[in-house]
C-alpha positions in Angstrom: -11.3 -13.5 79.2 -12.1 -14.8 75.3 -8.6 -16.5 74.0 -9.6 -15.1 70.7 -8.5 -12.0 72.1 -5.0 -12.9 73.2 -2.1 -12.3 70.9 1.7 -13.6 70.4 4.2 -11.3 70.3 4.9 -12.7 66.5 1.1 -12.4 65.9 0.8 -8.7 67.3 3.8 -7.4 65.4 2.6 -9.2 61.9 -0.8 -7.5 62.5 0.7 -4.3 63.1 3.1 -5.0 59.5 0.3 -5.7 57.6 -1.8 -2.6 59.3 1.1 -0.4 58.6 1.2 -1.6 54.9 -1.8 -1.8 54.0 -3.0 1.4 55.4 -0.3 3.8 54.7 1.4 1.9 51.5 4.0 4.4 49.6 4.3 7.6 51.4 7.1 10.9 50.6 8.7 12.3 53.2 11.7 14.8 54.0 14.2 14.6 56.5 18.1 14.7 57.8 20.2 11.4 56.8 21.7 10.3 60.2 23.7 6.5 61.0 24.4 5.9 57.7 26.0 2.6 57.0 26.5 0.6 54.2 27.3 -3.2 54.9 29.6 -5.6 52.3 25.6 -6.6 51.1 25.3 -3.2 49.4 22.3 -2.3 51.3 21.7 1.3 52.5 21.0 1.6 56.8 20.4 5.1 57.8 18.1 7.1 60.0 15.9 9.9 58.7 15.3 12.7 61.5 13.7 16.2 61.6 13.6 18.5 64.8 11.5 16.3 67.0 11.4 12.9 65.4 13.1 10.1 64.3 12.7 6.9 61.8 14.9 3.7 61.1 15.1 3.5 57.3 16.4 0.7 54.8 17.4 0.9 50.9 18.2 -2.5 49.3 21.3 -2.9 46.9 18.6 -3.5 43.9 17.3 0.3 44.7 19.9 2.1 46.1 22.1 1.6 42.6 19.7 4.1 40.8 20.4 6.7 43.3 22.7 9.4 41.2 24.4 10.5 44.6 26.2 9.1 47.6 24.3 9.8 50.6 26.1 11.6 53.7 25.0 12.0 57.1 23.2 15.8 57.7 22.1 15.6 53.8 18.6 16.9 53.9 16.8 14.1 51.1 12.7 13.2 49.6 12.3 9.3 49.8 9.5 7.7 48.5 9.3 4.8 50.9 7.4 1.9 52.3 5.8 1.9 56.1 6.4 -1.2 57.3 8.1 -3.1 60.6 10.7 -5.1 61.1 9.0 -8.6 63.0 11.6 -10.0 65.0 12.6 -6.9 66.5 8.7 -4.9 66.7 10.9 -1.9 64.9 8.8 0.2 62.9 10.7 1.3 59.7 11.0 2.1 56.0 11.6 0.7 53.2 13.2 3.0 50.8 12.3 2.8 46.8 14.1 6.0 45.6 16.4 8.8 46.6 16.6 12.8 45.9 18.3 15.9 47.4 15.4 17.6 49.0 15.3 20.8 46.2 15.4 18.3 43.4 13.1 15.8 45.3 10.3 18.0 45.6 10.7 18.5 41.9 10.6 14.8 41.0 7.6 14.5 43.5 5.8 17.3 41.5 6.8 15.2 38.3 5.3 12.0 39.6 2.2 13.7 41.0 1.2 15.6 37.1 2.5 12.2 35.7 -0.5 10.1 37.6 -2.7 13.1 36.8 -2.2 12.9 33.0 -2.2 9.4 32.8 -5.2 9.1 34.2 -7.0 11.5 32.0 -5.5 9.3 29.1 -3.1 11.9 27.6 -0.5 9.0 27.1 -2.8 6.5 25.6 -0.8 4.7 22.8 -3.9 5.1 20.5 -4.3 8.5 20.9 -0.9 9.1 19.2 -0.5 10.3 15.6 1.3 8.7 13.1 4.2 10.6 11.5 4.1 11.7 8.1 5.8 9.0 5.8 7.4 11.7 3.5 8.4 15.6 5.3 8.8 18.3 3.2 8.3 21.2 5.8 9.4 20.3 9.9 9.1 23.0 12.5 11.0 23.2 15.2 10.1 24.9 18.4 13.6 25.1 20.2 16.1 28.1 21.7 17.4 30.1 18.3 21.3 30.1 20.1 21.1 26.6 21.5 23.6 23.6 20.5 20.2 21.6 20.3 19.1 23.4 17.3 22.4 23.4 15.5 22.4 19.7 15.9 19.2 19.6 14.0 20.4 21.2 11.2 23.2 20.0 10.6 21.9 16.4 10.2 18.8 17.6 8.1 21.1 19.4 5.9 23.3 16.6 5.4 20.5 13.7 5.6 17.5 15.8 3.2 18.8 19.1 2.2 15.4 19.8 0.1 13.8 19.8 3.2 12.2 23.2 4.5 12.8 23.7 8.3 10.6 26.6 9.8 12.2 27.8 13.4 10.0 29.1 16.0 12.0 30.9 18.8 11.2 30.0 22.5 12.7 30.2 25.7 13.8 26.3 26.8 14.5 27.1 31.0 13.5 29.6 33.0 10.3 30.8 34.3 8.8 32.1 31.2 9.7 28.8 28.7 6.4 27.2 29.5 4.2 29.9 28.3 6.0 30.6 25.4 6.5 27.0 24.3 2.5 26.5 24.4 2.6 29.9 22.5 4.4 28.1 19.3 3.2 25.1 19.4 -0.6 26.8 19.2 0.9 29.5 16.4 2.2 26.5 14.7 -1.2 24.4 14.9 -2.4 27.8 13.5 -0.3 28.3 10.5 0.0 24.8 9.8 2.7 25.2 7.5 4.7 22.3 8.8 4.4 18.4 8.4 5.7 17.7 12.2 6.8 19.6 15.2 9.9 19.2 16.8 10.1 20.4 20.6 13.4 20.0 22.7 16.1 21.3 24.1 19.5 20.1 24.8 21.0 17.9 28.3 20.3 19.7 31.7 19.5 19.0 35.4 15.7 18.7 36.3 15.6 22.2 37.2 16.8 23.0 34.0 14.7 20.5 31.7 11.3 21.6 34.2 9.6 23.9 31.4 8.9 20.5 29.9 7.1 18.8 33.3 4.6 21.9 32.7 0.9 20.9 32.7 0.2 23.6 30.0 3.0 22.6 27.8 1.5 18.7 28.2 -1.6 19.5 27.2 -0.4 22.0 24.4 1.5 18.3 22.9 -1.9 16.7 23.7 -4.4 19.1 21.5 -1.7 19.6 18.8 -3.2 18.7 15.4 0.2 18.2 13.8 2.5 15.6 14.9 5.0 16.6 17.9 7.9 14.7 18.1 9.7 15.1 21.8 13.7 15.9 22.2 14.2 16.9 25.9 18.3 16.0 26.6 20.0 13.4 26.3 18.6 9.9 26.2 18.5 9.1 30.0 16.6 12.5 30.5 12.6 11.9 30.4 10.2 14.5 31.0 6.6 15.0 30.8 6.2 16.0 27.2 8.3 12.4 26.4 5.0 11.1 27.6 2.5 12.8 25.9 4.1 13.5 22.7 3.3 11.4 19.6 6.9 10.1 19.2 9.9 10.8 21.9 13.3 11.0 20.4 16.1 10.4 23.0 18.5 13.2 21.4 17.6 16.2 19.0 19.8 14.8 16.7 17.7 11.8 16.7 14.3 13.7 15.9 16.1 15.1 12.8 17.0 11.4 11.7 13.1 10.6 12.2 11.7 13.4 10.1 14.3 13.5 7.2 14.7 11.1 4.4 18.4 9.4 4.0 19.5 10.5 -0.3 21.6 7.4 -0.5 18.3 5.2 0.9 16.0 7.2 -1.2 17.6 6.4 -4.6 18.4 3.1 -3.8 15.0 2.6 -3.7 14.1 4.5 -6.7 16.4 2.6 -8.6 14.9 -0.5 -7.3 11.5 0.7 -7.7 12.8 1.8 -11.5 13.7 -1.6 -12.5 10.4 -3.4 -11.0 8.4 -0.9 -13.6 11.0 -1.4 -16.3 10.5 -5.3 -15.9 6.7 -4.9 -15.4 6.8 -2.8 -18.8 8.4 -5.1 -20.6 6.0 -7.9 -19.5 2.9 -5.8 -20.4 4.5 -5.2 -23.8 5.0 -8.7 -24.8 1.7 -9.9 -23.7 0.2 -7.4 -25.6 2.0 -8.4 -28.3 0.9 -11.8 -27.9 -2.4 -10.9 -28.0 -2.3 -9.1 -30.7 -0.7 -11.5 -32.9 -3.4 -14.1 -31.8 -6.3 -11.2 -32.9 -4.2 -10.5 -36.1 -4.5 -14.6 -36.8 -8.3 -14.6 -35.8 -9.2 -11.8 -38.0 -7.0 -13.2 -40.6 -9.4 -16.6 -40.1 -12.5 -15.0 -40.1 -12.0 -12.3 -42.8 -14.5 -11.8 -45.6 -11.3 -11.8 -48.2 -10.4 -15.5 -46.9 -14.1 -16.8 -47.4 -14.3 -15.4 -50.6 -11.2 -16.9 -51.8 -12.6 -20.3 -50.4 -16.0 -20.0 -52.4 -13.4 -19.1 -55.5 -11.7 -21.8 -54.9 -14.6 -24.2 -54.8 -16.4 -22.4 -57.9 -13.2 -23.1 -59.7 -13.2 -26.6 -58.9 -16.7 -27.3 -60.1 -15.1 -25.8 -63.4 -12.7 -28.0 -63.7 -15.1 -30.8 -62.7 -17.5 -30.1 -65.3 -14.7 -29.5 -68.2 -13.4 -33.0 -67.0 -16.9 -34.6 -67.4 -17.9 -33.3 -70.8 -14.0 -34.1 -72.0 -15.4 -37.6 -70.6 -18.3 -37.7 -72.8 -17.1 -36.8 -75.6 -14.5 -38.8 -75.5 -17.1 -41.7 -75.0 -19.3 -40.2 -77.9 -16.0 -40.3 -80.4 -15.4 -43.9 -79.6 -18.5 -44.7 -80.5 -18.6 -43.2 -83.6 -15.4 -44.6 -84.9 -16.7 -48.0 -84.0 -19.6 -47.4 -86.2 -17.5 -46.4 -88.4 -15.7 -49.5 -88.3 -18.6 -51.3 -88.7 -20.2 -49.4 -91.5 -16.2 -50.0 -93.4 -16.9 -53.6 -93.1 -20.3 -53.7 -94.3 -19.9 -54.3 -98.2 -23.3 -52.6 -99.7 -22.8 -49.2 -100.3 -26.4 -48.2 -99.7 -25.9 -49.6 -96.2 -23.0 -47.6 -96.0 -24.1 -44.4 -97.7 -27.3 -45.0 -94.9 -24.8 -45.2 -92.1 -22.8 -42.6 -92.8 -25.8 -40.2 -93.3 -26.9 -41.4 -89.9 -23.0 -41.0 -88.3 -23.3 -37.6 -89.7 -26.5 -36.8 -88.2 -25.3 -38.1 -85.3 -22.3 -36.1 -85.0 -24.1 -32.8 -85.6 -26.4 -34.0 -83.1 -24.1 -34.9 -80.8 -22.0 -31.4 -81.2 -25.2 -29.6 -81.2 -25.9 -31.3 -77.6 -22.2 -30.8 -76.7 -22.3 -27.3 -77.6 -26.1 -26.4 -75.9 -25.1 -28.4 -72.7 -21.3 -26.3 -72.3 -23.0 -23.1 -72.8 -26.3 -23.9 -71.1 -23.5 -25.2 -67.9 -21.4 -21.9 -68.8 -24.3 -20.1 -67.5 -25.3 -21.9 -65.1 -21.7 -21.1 -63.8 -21.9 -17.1 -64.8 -25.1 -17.3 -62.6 -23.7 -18.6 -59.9 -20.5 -16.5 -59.9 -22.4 -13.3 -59.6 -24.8 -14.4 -57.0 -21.4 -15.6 -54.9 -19.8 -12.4 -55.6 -23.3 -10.3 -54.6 -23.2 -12.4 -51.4 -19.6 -10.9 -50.8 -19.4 -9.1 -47.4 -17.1 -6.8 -49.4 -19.5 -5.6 -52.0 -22.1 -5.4 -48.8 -19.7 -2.7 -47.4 -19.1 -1.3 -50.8 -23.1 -0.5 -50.6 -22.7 1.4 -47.3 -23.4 -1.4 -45.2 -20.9 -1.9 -42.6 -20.5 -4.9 -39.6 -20.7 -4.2 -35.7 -18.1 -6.6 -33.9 -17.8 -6.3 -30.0 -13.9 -6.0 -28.5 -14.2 -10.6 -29.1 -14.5 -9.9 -32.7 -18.2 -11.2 -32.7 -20.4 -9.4 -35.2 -23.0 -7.9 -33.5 -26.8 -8.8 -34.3 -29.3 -7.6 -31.7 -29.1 -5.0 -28.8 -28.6 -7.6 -26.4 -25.6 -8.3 -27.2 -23.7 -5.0 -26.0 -23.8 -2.7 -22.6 -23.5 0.8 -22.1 -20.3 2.5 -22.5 -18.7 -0.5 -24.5 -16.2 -0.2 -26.8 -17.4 -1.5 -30.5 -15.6 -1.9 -33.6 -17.0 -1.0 -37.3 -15.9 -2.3 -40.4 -16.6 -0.4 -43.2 -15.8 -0.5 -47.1 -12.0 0.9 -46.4 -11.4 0.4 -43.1 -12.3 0.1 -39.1 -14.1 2.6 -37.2 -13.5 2.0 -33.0 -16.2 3.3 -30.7 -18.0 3.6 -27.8 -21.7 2.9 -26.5 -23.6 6.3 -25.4 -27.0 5.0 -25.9 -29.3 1.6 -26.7 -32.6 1.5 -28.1 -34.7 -1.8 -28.9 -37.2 -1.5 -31.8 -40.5 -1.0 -31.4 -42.5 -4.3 -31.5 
């Protein structure tokens, strides 16, 4: 005999726990609630039984307070359960995660079964959902036309956007044919696409009557829809399939209204607000282009032909005035002199010498107002001369010819091809005025 072989009985009924639990895992069964009892711990004791067998099954407090009924013994119930055994006492037994009357069990065991499917095929992936439409002006909403869930809808669009078009599209919400005619709309709607979003709900039921929406055709309808489905199955504890799969789920109908409509108040708040900001930014553009055109009125002012010709006036007139200083100078000097040799020609006491001096003053003086004379007209000239030469280089009587002067938008005369681009504004001075531009073409001369 090999000891290895030889088990406790703790050893034996731990192998057969984790044999039980790892092979079977969760499991659903059916059966007849039978010894129910419920301790001061809050835990759930019971047995499940059918015609020929029997199981010992717990429900802990944690669990059990989820369960929407209050089980009684000869209730027929679906659990979704552990296998597992009790060690100290080798019972096998199970461990109870949730609860359902046997009709409504079987439904949410068909729900949990297509919800595994689908989520494995990736019809819930997060990034697979579209965004809503920022601004709605057209919803559609695929509902029963007598329902209180459609009334609910328009009441708060009416009240929260009234400019916003609602197009109905009449379906079935419970019964046997809903399904099919809910996919119907929500492909006629894809179709027409004359909405911005899709609303699809109903108002609060049991299972039974939310089911149309646990369809796999009406899942995968949601899926392929091109327009945005929002999903507004009862009330906010309800969930269904299409909560799942659709782009946004809205606990209430009334809350998918709220989502696609645009609160008036909020809206002209912010226009208001938004108003202001472009009033303010206005007035800030304004003033710096006021700015800056002051400081291109002051530059042209600066650099303006009419300033530089008043300059070269200014100096022209200056050398005037210099020159008329400097002959006043000399002859100033000159008469001096003569009236000292006059002096000296007074004192001299032979008249010959006299008569002799004054013919040579006299001489003199012609000469020197002769030279006076020839040297102020001969400078008078000089100064006509250059008058007309400074008003010939005038970039006013330049323009007055025809000419005119290129400036880029700097206010930089413009000399050679390379100093402009294509499609660049240009500014042309002419005789009488400014011509403003743009670039269409550049050609370089011919070397």
């Amino acid at each position: 005999m090999n000891n290895a072989n030889i088990y406790s009985v703790s050893q034996l009924n731990h192998a057969a726990k984790m044999l039980l639990e790892g092979q079977l895992g969760l499991v659903w069964l059916t059966g007849e609630i039978s010894n129910f009892s419920q301790p001061v711990s809050g835990h759930w004791y019971l047995t499940l039984k059918d015609e020929n067998s029997q199981v010992r099954a717990a429900m802990f407090r944690m669990k059990n307070m989820r369960v929407g009924f209050r089980p009684q013994n000869g209730m027929q119930v679906l659990v979704r359960a552990a296998v597992s055994l009790y060690e100290p006492r080798g019972d096998y037994q199970l461990i109870i995660e949730s609860m359902h009357p046997a009709g409504e069990g079987l439904l949410q065991q068909q729900f949990e079964q297509l919800k595994m499917k689908l989520a494995a095929e990736g019809l819930f992936a997060q990034n697979l959902k579209k965004n809503l439409p920022h601004f709605c002006k057209t919803v559609g909403v695929i509902t029963s036309p007598t329902g209180a869930a459609l009334q609910d809808i328009l009441h708060i669009l009416k009240r929260r956007d009234p400019n916003l078009n609602v197009v109905i599209y009449p379906t079935a919400v419970q019964g046997k044919e809903a399904a099919g005619e809910i996919v119907e709309m929500i492909n006629l709607a894809n179709i027409r696409r004359e909405t911005d979003v899709l609303i699809v709900g109903r108002g609060g039921g049991s299972l039974e009557d939310l089911w149309c929406f646990n369809e796999e055709a009406v899942a995968r309808a949601i899926f392929h829809s091109a327009l945005p489905v929002i999903s507004a199955v009862g009330h906010e504890t309800d969930v269904t399939i299409a909560d799942f799969v659709a782009d946004v789920r809205a606990p209430t109908p009334s809350a998918a209204a709220e989502l696609v409509s645009r609160n008036q108040d909020e809206l002209l708040q912010q226009l208001n607000y938004k108003r202001q900001r472009l009033d303010m930014a206005l007035d800030r553009i304004i003033s710096l282009q006021h700015q800056r055109l002051q400081r291109l009125i002051l530059r042209l002012q600066n650099r303006h032909p009419q300033n530089r010709l008043h300059m070269q006036s200014q100096h022209t007139a200056q050398l005037a005035r210099r020159l008329t200083t400097a002959m006043a100078r000399l002859m100033e000097k000159n008469r001096e002199k003569l009236t000292a040799l006059s002096m000296r020609l007074q004192q001299n006491p032979l008249p010959y010498q006299l008569q002799k001096q004054r013919q040579y003053m006299e001489q003199l003086h012609a000469r020197l107002n002769f030279a006076v004379k020839n040297n102020l007209s001969e400078r008078q000239h000089k100064l006509a001369n250059l008058c007309g030469k400074l008003d010939g280089l005038s970039p006013l009587k330049v323009l007055a010819r025809g000419y005119s002067i290129a400036q880029n938008r700097q206010g930089v005369a413009i000399t050679s091809v390379t100093q402009v681009r294509f499609d660049e504004p240009l500014q042309t001075q002419v005789a009488d005025g400014f011509i403003e531009s743009r670039i269409t073409k550049i050609k370089e001369k011919l070397r």
